[in-house]
C-alpha positions in Angstrom: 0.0 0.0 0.0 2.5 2.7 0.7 4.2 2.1 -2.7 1.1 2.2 -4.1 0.7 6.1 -2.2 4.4 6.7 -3.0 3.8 6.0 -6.6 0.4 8.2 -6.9 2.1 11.1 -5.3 4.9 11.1 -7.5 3.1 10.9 -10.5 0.8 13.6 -9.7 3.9 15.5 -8.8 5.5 15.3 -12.4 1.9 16.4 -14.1 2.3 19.5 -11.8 5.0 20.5 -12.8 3.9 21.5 -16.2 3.6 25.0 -17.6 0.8 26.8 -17.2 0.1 30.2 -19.4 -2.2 31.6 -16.7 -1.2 34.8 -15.0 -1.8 36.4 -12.1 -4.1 39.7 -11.8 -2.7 42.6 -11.5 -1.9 43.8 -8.5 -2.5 47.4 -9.5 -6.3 48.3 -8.9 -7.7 49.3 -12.2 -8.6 52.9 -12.8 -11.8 54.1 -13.6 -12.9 55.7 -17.2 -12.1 59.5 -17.3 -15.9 60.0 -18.0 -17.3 58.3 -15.3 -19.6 60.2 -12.6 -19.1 60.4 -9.1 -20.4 58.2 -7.4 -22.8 58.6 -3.8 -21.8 56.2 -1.3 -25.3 57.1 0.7 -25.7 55.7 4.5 -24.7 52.8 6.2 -27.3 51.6 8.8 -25.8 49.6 12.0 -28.5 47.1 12.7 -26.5 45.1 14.8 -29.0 45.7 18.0 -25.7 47.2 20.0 -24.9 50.9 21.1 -23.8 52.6 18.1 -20.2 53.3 19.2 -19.2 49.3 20.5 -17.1 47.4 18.7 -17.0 44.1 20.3 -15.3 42.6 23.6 -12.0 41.3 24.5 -13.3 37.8 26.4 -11.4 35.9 29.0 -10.6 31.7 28.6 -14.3 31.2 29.4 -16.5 34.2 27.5 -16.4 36.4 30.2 -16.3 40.1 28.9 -12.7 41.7 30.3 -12.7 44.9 28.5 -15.7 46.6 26.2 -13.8 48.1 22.8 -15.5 51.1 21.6 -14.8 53.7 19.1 -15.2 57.4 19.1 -17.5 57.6 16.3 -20.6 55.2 15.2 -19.4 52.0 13.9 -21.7 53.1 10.6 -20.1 55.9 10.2 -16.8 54.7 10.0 -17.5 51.7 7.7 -19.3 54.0 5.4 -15.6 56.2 5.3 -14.1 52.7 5.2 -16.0 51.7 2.0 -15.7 55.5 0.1 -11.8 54.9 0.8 -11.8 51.4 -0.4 -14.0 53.3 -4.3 -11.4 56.0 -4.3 -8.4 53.4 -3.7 -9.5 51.7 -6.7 -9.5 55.0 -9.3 -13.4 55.0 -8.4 -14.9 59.2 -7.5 -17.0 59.5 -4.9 -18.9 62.9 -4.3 -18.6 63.9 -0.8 -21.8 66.2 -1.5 -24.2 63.7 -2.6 
């Protein structure tokens, strides 16, 4: 049996081994066409059922909360500046107006 396993492996090692004309994305982000509009990223809504500000717990060996972790702003307000960064990052405008 382990020649057998010994064998397999082997074979499957040589097939690969072969060339293979795929390539890898980009690691650039692409950039977004000259004439695109801005885009409005609108409001993110935390429905989480939490206080708007918490952002989880640090928990001892058995659950037990140790330390609360909250922000200074609402949790929906930063994700909503997280996700705007994330558009512009990627060559995408967003209109702070809208």
């Amino acid at each position: 049996m382990g020649q057998w396993v010994i064998g397999a492996s082997a074979r499957a090692w040589r097939c690969s081994r072969a060339a293979s004309s795929w390539n890898a994305p980009s690691a650039t982000p692409n950039k977004a066409a000259a004439s695109a509009r801005p885009v409005n990223v609108g409001t993110f809504v935390d429905a989480r059922g939490e206080p708007a500000n918490w952002l989880g717990a640090i928990r001892g060996g058995f659950g037990n909360p140790l330390k609360n972790l909250e922000s200074d702003r609402p949790v929906a307000d930063i994700v909503g500046a997280a996700f705007a960064d994330g558009l512009r990052a990627r060559g995408v405008t967003v209109d702070p107006e809208a």
